[in-house]
C-alpha positions as CSV (number, residue, x, y, z in Angstrom):
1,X,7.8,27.9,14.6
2,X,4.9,25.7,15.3
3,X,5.2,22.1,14.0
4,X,2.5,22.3,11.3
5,X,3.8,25.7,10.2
6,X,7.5,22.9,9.8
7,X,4.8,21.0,7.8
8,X,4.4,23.8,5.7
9,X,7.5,24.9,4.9
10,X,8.0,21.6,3.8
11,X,5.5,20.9,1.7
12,X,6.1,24.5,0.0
13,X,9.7,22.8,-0.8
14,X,7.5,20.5,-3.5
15,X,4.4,21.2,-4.6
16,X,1.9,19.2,-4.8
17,X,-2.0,19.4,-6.3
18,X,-4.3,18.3,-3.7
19,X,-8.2,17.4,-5.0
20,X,-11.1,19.0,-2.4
21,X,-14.3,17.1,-3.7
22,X,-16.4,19.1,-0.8
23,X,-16.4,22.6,-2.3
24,X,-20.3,22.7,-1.2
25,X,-18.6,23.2,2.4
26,X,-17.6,26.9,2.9
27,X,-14.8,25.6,5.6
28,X,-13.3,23.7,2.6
29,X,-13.1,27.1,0.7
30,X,-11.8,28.8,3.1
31,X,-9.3,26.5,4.0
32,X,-8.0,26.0,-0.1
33,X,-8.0,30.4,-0.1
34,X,-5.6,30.0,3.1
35,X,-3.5,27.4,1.2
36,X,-3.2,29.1,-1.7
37,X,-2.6,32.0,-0.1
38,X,0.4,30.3,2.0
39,X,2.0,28.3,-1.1
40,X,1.0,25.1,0.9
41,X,0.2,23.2,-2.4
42,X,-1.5,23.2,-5.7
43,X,-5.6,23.2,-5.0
44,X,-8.3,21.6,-7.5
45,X,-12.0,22.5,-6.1
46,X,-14.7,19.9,-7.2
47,X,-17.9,21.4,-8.3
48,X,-19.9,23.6,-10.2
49,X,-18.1,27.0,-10.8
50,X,-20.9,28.7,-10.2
51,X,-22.2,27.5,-7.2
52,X,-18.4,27.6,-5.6
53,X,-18.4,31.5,-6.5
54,X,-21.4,32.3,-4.6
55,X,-20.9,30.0,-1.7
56,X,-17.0,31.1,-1.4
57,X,-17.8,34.8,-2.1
58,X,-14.8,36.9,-0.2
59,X,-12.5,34.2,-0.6
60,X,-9.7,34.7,-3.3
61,X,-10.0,31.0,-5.3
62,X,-8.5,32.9,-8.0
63,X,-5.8,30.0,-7.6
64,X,-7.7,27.3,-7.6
65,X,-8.5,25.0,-10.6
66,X,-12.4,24.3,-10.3
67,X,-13.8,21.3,-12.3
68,X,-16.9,20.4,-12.5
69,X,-17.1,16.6,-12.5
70,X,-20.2,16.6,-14.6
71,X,-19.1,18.0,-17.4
72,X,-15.3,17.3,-17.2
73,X,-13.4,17.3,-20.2
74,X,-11.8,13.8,-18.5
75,X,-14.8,12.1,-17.7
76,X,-15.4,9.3,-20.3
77,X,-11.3,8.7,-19.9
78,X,-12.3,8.3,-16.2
79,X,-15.8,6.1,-16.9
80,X,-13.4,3.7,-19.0
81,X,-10.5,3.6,-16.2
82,X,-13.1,2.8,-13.3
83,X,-14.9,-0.2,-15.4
84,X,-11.7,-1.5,-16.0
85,X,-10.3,-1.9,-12.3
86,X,-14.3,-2.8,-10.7
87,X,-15.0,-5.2,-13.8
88,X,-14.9,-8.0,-12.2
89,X,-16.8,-6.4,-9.2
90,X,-20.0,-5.7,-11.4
91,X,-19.0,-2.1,-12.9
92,X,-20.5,-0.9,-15.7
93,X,-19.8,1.9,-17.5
94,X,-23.4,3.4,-16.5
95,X,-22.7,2.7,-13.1
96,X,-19.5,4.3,-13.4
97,X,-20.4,7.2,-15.0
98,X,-23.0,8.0,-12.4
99,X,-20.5,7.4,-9.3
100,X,-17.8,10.0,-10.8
101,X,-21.2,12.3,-11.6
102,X,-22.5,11.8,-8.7
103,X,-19.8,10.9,-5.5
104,X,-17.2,13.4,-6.0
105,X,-14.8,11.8,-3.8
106,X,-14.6,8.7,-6.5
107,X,-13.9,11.2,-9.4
108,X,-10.8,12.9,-6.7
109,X,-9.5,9.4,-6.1
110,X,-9.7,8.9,-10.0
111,X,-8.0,11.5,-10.9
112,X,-4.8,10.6,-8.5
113,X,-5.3,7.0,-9.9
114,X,-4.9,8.8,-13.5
115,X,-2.1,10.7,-12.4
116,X,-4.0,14.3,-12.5
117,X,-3.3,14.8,-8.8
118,X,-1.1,13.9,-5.9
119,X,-3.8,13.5,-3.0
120,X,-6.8,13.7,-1.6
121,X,-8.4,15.7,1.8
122,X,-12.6,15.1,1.9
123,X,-14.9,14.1,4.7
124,X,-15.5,17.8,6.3
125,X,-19.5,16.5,5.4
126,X,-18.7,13.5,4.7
127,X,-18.9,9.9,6.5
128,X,-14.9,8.4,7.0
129,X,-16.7,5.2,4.8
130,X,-17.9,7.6,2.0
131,X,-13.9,8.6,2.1
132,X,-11.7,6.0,2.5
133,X,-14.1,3.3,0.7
134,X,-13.2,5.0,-2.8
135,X,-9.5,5.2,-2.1
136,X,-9.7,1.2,-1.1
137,X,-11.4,0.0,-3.9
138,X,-9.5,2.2,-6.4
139,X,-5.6,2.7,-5.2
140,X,-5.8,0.0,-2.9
141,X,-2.9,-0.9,-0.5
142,X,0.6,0.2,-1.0
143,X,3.2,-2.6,-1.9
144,X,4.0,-5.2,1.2
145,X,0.9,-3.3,3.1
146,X,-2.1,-5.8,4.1
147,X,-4.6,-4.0,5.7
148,X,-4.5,0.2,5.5
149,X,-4.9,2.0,9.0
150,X,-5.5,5.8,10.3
151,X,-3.8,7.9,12.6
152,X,-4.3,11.3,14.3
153,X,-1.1,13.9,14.3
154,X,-1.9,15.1,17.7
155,X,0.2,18.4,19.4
156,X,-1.0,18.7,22.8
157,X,0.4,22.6,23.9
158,X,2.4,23.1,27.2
159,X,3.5,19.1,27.3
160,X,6.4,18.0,28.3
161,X,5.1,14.3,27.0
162,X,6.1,12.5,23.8
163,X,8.0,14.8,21.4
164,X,7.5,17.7,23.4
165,X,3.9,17.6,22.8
166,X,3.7,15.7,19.3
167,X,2.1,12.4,19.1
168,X,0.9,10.0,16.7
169,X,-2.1,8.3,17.6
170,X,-3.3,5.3,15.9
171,X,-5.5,3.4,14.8
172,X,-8.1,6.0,15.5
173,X,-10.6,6.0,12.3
174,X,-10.5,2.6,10.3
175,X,-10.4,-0.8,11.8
176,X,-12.4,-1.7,14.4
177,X,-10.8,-4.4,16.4
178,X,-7.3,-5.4,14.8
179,X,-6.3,-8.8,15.3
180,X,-3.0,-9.2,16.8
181,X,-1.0,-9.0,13.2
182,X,-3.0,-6.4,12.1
183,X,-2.0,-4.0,15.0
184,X,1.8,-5.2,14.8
185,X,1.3,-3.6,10.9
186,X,-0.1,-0.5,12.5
187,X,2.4,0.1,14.9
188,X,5.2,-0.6,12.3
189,X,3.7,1.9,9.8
190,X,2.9,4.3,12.8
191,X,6.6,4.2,13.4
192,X,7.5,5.2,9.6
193,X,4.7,8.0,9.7
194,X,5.8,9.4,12.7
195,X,9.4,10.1,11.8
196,X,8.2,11.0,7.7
197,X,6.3,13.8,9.5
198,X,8.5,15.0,12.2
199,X,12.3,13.6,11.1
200,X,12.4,12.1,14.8
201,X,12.7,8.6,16.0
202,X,9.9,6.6,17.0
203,X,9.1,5.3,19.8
204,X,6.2,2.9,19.4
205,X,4.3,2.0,22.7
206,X,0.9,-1.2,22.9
207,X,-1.5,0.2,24.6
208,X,-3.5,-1.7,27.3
209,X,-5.3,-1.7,30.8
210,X,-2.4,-3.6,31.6
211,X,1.0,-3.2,32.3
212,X,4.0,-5.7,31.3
213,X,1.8,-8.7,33.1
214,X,-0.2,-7.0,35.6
215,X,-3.9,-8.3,34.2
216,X,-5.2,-11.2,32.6
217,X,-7.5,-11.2,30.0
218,X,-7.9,-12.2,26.1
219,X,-7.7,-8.2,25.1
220,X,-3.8,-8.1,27.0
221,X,-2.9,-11.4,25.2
222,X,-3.8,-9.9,21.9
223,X,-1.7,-7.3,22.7
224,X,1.1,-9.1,23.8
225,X,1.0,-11.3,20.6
226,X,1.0,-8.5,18.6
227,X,3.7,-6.5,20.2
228,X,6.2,-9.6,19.8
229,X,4.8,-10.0,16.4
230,X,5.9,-6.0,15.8
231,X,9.1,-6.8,17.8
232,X,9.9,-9.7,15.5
233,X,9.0,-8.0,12.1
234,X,10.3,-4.4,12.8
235,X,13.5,-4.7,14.6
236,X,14.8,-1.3,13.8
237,X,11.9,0.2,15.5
238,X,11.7,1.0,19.4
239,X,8.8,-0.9,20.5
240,X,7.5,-2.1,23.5
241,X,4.0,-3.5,25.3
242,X,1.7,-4.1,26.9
243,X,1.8,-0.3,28.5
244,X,-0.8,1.5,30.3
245,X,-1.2,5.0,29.0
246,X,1.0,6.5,32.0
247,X,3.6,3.8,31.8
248,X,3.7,4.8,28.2
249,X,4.3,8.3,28.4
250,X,4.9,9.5,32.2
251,X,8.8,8.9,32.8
252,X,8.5,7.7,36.5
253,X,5.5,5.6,36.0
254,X,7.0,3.8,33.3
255,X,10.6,3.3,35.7
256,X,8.4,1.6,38.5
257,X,5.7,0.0,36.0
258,X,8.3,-1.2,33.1
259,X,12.0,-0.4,34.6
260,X,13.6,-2.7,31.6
261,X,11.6,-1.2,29.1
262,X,13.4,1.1,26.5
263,X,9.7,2.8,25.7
264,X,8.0,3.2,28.9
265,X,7.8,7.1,30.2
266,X,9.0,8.6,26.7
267,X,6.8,6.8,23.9
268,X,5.6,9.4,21.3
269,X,3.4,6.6,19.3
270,X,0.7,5.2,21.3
271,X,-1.0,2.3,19.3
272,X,-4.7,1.9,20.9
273,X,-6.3,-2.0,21.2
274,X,-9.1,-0.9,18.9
275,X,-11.0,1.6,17.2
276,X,-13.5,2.6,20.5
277,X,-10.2,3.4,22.6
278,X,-8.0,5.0,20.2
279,X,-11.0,7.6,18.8
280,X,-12.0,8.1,22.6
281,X,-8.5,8.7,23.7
282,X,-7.9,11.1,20.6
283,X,-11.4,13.0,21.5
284,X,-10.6,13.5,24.8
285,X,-7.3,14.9,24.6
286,X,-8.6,16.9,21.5
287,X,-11.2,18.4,23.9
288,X,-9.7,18.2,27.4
289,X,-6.4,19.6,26.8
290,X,-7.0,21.4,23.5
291,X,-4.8,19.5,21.4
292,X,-4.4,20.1,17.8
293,X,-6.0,16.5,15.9
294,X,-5.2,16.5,12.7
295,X,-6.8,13.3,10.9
296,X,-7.4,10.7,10.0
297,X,-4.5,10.5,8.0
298,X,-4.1,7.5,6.3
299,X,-1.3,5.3,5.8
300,X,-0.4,2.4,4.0
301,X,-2.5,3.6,1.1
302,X,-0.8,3.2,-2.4
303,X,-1.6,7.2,-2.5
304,X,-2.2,9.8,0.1
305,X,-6.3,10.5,0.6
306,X,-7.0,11.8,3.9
307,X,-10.3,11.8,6.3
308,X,-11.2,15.1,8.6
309,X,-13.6,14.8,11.2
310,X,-16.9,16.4,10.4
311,X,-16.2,18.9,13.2
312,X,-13.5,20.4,11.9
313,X,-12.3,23.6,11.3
314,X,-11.0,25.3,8.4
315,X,-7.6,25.7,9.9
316,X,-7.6,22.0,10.6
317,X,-8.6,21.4,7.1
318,X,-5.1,23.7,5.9
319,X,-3.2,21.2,8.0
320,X,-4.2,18.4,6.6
321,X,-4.0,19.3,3.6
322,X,0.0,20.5,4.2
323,X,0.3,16.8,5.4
324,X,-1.1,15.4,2.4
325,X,1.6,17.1,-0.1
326,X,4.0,15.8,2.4
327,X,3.0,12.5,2.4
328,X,2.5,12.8,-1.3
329,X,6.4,14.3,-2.3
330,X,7.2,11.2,0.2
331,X,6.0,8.4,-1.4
């Protein structure tokens, strides 16, 4: 059994209903027939009926609830919801009603907030802001989280690295360059997602162009800070920087590069310096050795709503949507 066919079993152990607010996007459809089909989770499509009919036409959405946001029988119960929590952030209830009218993703978000739905997958055509800035400014942060981040589940096939193959690769889709507690926070929720998803221990590395001391510059000190910061506020977890990416993951570079270190040559997290390195690195094993990248999944959200790249494909989409129940009957 493939790992993300172990994500589906589980999340068929506790169903969850997952929103879609980009039915106009025939991979989307396709992808909710396949998880209806497998008993992956509960699907709600966002649109007009009508339109989703012709667009998904031989693909059984029999199973799917459909609402149109529009006319939603919810809507003014939603309007009044929103002005209260963006009140003091200049929300009106005109402005309201035309972002749940008109932004679909802000009506999916609402209706988790409401308690109408367990999680969100969007952002097949849509930007990563137009998704995640919703699910920030209406579920916010998750209790003792400071700043949210994103990770890529990555399963590289035929590797004999990380968890045979399995990765989590962060941050790859949300802050741009994380100052030094920021990327301790990362690491430390990286850690917890990892093992949520695969029921194995983490092992967290820092990634840099350096190696335990062997360059000088301000981006290895940031690092270094923020792996003793990790260090200091995760003890439980096995951490360790600042690795280069072979020290990392290569067993007998990481014996001569970091002999004493318990994560060099086995690390199955790899925490990137910033957002350029961490969504090339993800790309280029996506591409080069035709990995499986399922993200960006986000963490440290009060409630799980999940970004796809905009070249995905429908089987991606199925995965991440099995994640999202996970992470959902996890919370």
């Amino acid at each position: 059994m493939s790992f993300i066919d172990d994500i589906k079993v589980r999340a068929r152990k506790n169903i969850k209903t997952i929103v879609l607010p980009e039915a106009e996007d025939r991979r989307v459809l396709e992808a909710a027939a396949t998880t209806l089909k497998e008993g992956n989770a509960k699907v709600v499509l966002l649109g007009d009926p009508s339109d989703i009919a012709e667009l998904g036409k031989g693909l059984d959405l029999s199973g799917a609830e459909i609402i149109n946001p529009k006319t939603a029988e919810k809507l003014q119960t939603y309007v009044d919801k929103l002005v209260e929590l963006r009140q003091a952030k200049g929300m009106t209830p005109e402005l309201a009603l035309q972002s749940l009218t008109t932004d679909y993703t802000t009506f999916a978000v609402m209706m988790v907030k409401m308690g109408d739905a367990d999680g969100v997958v969007s952002g097949a055509c849509h930007s990563t802001a137009n998704t995640l800035r919703p699910c920030l400014q209406i579920l916010k942060t998750a209790p003792g989280v400071k700043s949210a981040s994103a990770f890529f589940l990555m399963i590289v096939p035929n590797c004999e690295y990380g968890e045979d193959g399995v990765f989590v690769f962060a941050d790859c889709g949300l802050n741009q360059n994380p100052a030094p507690d920021q990327l301790a926070e990362i690491a430390g929720l990286s850690a917890k997602s990892f093992e949520m998803l695969t029921g194995k221990s983490a092992r967290v590395a820092m990634l840099s162009h350096s190696s335990k001391g062997s360059a000088k510059h301000d981006d290895v000190t940031k690092v270094v800070e923020a792996t003793r910061i990790a260090k200091e506020t995760y003890p439980d977890v096995m951490l360790d920087g600042e690795l280069q990416l072979d020290a990392a993951i290569v067993p007998s570079v990481g014996a001569s590069k970091a002999p004493d270190s318990p994560v060099a040559g086995k690390a199955n997290v790899l925490v990137f310096p910033d957002l350029d390195a961490g969504n090339i690195g993800y790309k280029l094993v996506q591409r080069l050795a035709k990995a499986e990248a399922y993200g960006p999944v986000m963490q440290g959200i009060a409630a799980p709503v999940n970004d796809l790249s905009r070249g995905c494909f429908a089987e991606d989409i199925v995965g991440v949507i099995a994640i999202t129940a996970v992470q959902a009957a996890n919370k």
